[in-house]
Residue frames as a rotation matrix with the C-alpha (Angstrom) as fourth column:
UNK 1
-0.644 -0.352 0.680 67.95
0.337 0.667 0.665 156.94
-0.687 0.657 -0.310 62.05
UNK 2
0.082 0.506 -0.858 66.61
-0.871 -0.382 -0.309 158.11
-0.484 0.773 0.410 58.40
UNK 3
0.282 0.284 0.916 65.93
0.607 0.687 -0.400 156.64
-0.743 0.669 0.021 55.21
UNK 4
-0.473 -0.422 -0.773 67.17
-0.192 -0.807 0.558 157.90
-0.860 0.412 0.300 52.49
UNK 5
0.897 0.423 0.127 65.48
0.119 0.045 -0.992 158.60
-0.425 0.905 -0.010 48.40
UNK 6
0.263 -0.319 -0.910 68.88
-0.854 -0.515 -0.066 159.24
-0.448 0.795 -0.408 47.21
UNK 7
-0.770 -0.638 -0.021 69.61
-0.490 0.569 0.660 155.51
-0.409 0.519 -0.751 46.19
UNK 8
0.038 0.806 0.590 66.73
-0.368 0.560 -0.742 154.61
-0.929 -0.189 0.318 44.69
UNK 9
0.495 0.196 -0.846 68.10
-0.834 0.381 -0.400 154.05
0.244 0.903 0.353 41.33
UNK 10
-0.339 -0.869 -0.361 70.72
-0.691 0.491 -0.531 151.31
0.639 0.069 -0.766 43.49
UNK 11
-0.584 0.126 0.802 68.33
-0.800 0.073 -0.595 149.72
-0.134 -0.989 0.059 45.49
UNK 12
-0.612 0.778 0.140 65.36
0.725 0.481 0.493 147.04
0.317 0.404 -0.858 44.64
UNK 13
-0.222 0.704 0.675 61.92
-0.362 -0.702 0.613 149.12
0.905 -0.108 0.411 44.20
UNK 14
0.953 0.188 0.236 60.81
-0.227 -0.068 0.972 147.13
0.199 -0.980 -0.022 47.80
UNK 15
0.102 -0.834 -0.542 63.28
0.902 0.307 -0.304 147.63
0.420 -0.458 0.784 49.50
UNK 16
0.826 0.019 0.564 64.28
-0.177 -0.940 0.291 150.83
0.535 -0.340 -0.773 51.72
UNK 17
0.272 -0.938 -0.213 67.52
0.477 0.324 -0.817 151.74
0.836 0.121 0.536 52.71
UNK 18
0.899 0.389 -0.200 68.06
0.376 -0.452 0.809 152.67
0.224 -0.803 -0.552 56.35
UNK 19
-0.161 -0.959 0.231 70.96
0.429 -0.279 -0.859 154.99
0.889 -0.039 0.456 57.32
UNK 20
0.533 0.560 -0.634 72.48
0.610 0.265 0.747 156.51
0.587 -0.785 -0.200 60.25
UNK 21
0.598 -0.659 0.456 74.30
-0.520 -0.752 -0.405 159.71
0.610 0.005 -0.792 61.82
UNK 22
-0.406 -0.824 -0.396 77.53
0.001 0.433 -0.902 158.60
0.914 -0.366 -0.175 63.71
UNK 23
-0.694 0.170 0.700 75.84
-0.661 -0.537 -0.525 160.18
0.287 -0.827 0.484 66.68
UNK 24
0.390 0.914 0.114 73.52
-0.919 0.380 0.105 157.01
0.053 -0.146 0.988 66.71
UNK 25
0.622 -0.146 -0.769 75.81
0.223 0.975 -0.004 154.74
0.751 -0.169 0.639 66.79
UNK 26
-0.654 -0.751 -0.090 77.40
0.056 0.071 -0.996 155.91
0.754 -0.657 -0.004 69.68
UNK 27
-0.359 0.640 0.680 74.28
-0.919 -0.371 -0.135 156.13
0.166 -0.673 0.721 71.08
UNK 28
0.673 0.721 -0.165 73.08
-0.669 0.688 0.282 152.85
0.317 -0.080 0.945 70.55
UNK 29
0.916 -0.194 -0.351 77.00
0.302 0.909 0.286 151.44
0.264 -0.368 0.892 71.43
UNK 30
0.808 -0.568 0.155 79.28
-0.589 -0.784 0.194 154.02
0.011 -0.248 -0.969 73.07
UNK 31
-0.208 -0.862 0.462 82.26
-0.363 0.506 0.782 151.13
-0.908 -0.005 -0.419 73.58
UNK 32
-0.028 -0.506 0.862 81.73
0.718 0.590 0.369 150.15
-0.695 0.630 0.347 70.16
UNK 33
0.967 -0.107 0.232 81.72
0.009 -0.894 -0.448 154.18
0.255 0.435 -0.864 68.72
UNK 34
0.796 -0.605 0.016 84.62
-0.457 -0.584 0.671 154.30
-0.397 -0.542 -0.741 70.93
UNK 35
0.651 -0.122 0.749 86.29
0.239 0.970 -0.049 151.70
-0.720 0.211 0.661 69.57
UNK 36
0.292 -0.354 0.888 86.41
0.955 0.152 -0.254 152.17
-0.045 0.923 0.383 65.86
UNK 37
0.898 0.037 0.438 87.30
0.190 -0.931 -0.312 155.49
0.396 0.363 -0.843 66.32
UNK 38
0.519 -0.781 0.347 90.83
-0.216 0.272 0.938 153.98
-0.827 -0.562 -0.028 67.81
UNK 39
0.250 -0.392 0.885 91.26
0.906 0.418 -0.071 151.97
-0.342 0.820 0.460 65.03
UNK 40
0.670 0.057 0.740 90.96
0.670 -0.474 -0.571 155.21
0.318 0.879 -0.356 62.55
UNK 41
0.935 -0.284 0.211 93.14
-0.323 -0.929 0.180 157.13
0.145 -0.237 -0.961 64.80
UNK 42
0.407 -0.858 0.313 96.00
0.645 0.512 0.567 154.62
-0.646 -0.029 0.762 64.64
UNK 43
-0.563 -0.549 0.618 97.18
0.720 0.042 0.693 156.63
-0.406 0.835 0.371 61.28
UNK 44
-0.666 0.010 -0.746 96.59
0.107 -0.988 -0.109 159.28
-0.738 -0.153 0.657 59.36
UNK 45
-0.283 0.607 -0.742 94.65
-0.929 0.017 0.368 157.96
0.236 0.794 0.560 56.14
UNK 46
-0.013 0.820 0.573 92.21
-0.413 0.517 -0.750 155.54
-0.911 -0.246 0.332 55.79
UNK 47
-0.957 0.001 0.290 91.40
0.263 0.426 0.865 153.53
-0.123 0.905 -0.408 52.92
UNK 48
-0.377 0.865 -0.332 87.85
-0.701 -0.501 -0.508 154.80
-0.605 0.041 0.795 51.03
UNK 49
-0.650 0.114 0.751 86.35
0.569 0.728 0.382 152.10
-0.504 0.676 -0.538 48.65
UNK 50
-0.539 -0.051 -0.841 84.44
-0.525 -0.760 0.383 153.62
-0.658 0.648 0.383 45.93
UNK 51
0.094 0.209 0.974 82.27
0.541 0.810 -0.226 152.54
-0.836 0.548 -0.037 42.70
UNK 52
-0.840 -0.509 0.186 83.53
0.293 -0.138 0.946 153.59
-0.456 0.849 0.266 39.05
UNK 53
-0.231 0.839 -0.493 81.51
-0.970 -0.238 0.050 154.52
-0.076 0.490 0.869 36.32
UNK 54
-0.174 0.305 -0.936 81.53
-0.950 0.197 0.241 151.09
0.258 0.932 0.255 35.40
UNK 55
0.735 0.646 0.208 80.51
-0.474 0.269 0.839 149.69
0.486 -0.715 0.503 38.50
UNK 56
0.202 -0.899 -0.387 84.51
0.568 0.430 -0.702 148.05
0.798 -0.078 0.597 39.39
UNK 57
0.726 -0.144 -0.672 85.92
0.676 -0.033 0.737 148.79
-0.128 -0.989 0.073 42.62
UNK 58
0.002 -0.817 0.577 88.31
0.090 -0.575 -0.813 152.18
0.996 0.053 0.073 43.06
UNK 59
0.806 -0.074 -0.588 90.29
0.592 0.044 0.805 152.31
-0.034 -0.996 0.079 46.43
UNK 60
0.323 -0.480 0.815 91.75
0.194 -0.810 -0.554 155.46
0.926 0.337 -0.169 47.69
UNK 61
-0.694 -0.278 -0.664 93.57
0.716 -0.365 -0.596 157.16
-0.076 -0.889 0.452 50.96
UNK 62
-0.400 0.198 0.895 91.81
0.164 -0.945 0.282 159.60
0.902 0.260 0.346 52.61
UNK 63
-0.970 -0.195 -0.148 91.30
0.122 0.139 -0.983 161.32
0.212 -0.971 -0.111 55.83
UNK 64
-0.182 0.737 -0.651 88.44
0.693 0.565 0.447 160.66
0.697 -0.370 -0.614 58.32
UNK 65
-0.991 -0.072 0.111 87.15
-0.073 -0.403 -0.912 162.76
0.111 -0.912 0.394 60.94
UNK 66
-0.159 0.790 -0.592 84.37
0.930 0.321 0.179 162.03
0.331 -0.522 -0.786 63.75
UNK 67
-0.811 0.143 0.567 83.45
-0.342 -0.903 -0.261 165.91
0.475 -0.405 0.781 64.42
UNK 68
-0.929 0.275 0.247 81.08
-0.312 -0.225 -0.923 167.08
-0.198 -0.935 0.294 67.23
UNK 69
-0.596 0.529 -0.605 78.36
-0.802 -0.434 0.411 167.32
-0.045 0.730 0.682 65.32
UNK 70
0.089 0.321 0.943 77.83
-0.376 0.887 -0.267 164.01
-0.922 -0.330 0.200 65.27
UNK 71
0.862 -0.033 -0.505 79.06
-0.485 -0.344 -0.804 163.27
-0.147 0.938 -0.313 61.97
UNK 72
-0.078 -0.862 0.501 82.03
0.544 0.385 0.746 161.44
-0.835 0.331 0.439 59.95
UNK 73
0.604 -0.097 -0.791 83.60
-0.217 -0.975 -0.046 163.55
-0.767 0.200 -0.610 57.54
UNK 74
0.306 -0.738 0.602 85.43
0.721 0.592 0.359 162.75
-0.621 0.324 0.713 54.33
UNK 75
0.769 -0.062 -0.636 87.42
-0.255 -0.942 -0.217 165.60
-0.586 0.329 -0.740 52.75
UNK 76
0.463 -0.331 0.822 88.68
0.767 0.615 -0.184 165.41
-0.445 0.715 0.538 49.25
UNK 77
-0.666 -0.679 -0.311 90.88
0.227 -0.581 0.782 167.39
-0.711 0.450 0.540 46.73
UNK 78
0.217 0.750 -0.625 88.74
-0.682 -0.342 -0.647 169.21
-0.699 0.566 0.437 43.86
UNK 79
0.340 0.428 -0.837 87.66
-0.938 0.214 -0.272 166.97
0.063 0.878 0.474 41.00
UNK 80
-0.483 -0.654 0.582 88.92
-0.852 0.504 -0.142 164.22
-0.201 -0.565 -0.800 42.44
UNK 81
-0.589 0.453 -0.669 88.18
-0.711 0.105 0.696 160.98
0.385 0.885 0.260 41.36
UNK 82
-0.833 0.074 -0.549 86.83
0.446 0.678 -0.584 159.79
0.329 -0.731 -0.598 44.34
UNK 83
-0.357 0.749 -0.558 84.28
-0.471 -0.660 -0.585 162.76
-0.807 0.054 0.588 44.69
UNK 84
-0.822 0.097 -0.561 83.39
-0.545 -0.418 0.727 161.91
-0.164 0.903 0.396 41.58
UNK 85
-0.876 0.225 -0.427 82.66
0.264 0.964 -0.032 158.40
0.405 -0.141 -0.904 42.44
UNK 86
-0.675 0.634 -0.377 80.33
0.648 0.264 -0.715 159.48
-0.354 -0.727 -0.589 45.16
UNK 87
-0.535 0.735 -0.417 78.28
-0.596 -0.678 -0.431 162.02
-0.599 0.018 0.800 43.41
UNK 88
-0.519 0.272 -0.810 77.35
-0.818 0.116 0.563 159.40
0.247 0.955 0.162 40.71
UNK 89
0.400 0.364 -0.841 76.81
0.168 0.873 0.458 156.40
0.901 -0.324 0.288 43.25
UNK 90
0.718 0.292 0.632 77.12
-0.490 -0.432 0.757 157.43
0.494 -0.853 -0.167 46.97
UNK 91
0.728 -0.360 -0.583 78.27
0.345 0.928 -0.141 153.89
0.592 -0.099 0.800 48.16
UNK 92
0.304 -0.787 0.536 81.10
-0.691 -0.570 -0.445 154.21
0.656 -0.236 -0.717 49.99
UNK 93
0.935 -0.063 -0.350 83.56
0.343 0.417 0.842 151.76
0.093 -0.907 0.411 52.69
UNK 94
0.277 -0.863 0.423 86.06
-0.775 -0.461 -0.432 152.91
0.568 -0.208 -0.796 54.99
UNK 95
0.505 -0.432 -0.747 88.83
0.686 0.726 0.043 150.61
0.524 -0.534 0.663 56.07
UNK 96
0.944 -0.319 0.086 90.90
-0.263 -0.568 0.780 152.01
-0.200 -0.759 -0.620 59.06
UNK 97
0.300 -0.907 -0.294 94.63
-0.634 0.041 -0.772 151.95
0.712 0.418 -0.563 58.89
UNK 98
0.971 -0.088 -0.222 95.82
0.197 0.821 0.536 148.59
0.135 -0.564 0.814 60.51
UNK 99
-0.164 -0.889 0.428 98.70
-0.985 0.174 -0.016 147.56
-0.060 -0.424 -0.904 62.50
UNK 100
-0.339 -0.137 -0.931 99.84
-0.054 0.991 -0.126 143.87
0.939 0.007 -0.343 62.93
UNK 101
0.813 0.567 0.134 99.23
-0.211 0.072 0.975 142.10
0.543 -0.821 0.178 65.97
UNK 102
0.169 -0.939 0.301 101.95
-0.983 -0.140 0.116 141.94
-0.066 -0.315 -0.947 68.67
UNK 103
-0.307 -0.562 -0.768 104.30
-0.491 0.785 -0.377 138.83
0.815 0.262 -0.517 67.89
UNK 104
-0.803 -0.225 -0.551 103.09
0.071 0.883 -0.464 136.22
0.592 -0.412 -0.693 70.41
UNK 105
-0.871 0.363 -0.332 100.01
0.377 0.058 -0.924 137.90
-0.316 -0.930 -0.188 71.46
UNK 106
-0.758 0.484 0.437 97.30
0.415 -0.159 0.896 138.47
0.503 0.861 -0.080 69.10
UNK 107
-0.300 0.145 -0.943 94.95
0.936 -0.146 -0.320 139.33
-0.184 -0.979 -0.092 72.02
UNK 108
-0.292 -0.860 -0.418 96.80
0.797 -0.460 0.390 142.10
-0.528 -0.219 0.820 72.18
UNK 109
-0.482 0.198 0.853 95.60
0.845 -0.151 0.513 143.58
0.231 0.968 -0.094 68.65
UNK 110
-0.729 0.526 -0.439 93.20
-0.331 -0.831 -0.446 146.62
-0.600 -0.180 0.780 68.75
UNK 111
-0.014 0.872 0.490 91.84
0.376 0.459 -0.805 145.54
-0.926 0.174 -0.334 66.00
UNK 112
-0.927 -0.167 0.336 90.27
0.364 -0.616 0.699 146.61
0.090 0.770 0.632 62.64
UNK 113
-0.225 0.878 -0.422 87.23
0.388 -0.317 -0.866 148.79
-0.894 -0.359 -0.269 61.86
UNK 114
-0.888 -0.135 0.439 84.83
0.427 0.111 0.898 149.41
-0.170 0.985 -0.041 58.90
UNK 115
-0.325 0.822 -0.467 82.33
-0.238 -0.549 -0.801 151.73
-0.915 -0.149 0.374 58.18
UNK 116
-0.831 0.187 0.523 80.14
0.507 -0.130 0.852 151.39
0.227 0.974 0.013 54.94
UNK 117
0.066 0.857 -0.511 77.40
0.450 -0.483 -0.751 153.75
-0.891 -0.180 -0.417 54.16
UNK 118
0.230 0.295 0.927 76.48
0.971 -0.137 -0.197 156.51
0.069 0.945 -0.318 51.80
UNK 119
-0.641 -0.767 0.028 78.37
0.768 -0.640 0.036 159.90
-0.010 0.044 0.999 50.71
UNK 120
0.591 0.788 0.171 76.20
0.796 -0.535 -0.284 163.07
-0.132 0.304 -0.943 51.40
UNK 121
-0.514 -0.649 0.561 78.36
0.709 -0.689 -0.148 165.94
0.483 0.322 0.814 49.55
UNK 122
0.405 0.115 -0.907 78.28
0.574 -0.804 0.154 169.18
-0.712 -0.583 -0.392 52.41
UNK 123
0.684 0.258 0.683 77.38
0.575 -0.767 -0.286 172.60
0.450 0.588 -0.672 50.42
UNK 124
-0.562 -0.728 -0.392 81.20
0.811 -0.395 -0.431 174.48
0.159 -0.560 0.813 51.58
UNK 125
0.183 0.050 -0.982 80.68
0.821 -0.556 0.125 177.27
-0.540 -0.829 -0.143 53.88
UNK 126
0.945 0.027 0.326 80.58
0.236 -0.748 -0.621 180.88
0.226 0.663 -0.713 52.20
UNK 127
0.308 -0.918 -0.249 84.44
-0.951 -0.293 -0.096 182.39
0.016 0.267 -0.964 51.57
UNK 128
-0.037 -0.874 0.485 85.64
-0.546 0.424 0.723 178.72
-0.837 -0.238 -0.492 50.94
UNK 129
0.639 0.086 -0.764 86.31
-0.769 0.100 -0.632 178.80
0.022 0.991 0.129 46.94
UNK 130
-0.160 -0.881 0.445 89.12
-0.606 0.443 0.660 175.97
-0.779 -0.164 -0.605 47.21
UNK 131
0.153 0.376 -0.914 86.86
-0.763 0.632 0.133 173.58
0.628 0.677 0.384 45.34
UNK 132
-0.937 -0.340 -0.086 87.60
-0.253 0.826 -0.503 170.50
0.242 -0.449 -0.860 47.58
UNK 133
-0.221 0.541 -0.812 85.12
-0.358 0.729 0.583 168.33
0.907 0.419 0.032 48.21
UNK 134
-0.777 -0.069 0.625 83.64
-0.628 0.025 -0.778 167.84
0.038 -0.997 -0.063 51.64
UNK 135
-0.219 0.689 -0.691 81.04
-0.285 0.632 0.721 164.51
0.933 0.354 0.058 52.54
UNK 136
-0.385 -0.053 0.922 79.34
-0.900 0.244 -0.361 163.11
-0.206 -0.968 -0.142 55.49
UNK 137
-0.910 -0.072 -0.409 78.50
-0.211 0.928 0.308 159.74
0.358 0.366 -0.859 55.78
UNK 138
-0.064 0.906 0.418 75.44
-0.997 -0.076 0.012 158.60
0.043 -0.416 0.908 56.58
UNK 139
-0.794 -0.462 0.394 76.28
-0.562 0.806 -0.187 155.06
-0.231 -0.370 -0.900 58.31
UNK 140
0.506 0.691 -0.516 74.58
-0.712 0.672 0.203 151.48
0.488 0.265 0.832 57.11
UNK 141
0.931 0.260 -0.255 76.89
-0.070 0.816 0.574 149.55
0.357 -0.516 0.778 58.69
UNK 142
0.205 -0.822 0.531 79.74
-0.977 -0.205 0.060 149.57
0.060 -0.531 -0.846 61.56
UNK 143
0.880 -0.025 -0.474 82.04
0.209 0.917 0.339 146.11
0.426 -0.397 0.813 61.93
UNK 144
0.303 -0.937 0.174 85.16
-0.919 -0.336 -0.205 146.01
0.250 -0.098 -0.963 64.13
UNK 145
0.657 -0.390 -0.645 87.30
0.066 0.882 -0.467 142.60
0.751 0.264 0.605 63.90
UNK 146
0.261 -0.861 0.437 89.63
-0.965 -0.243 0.098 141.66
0.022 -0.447 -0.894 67.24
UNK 147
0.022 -0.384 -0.923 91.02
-0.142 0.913 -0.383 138.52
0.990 0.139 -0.034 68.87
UNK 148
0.626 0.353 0.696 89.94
-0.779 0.246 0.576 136.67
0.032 -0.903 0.429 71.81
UNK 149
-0.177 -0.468 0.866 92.63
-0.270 0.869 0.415 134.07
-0.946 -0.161 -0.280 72.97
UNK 150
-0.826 -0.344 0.445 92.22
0.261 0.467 0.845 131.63
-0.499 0.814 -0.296 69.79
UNK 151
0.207 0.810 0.548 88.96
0.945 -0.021 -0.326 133.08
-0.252 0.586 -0.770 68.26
UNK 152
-0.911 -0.207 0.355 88.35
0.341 -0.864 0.370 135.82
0.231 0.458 0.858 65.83
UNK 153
-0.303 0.779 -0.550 85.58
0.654 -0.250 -0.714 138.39
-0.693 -0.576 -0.433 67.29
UNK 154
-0.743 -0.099 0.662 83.45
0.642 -0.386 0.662 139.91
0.190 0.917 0.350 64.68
UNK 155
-0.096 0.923 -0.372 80.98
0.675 -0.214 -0.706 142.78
-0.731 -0.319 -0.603 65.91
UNK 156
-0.722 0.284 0.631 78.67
0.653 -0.021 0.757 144.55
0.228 0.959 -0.170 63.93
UNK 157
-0.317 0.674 -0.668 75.95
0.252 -0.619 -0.744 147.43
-0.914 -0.404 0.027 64.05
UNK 158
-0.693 0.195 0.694 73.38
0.680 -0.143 0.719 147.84
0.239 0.970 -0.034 61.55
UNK 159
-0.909 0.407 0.095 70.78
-0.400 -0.782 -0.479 150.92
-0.121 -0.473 0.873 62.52
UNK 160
-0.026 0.910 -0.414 68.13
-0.847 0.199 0.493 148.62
0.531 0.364 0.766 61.31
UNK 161
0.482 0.222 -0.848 69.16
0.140 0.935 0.325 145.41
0.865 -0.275 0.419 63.62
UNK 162
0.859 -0.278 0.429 71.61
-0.507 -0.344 0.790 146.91
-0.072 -0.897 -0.437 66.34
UNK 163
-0.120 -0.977 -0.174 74.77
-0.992 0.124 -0.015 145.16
0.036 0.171 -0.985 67.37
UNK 164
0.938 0.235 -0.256 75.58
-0.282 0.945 -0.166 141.63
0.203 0.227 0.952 66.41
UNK 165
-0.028 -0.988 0.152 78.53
-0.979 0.059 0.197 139.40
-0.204 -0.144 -0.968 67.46
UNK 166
0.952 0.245 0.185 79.91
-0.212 0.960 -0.181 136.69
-0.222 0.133 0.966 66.02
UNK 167
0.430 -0.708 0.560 82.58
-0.693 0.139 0.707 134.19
-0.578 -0.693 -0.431 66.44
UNK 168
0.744 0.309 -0.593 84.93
-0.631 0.619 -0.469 132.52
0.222 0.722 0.655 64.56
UNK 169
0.539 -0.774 0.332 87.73
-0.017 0.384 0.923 129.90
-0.842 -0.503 0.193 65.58
């Protein structure tokens, strides 16, 4: 787990923002790495959230990948305005692509999963002029939402508190 100086103009002055490679949270909850990385693999795009110039929510598709590395990956089209977003204000949640639950068995569900953290734009690789746009995340916080018989199961991982569960009927 790091800390990071790039958000200090988005932070309070005390305050300190702790972040984390994927590769720590699967270390610190391998069935709940494993998890959300179902969820995102239900479907091909993801939902990104984003902040405007003028600080308003922008939500976008876009694909996800959990490489070896230990990394999450978010690869964009040049000049995109979603790149843009993140070079001006990092921010960043990902919603997996959901399914319903199965008709009479909610159980049943996989679930959903949400990453939020902070965009670090990756310097492309020498012969790849394309211009796209390539980020890793650097993770603040993992939740994945299922169903338990009649309760909703909310867990959580924060690299600064670990995992948290909580219930809701």
């Amino acid at each position: 787990m790091t800390t990071t100086s790039r958000l200090k103009s988005w932070i309070p002055n005390d305050s300190v923002l702790v972040v984390a490679r994927w590769s720590d949270v699967a270390a610190a909850d391998p069935d709940l790495a494993a998890h959300v990385r179902r969820c995102f693999a239900v479907r091909k795009h993801a939902t990104l959230a984003t902040l405007r110039r003028d600080g308003s929510p922008r939500i976008s598709g876009t694909e996800v990948s959990f490489d070896d590395d230990g990394n999450v990956y978010l690869g964009m089209m040049e000049g995109s305005r979603k790149a843009l977003d993140l070079r001006r204000d990092p921010r960043l949640a990902l919603h997996c692509p959901t399914e319903d639950a199965p008709e009479g068995d909610p159980s049943a569900w996989l679930g959903d999963a949400k990453i939020a953290g902070v965009g670090v734009e990756i310097t492309p690789p020498p012969g790849s002029e394309d211009g796209s746009h390539r980020f890793s995340v650097d993770v603040t916080e993992v939740v994945v939402t299922t169903v338990a018989g009649d309760l909703l199961v909310i867990r959580s991982w924060h690299p600064d508190r670990g995992v948290e569960i909580r219930e809701r009927h």
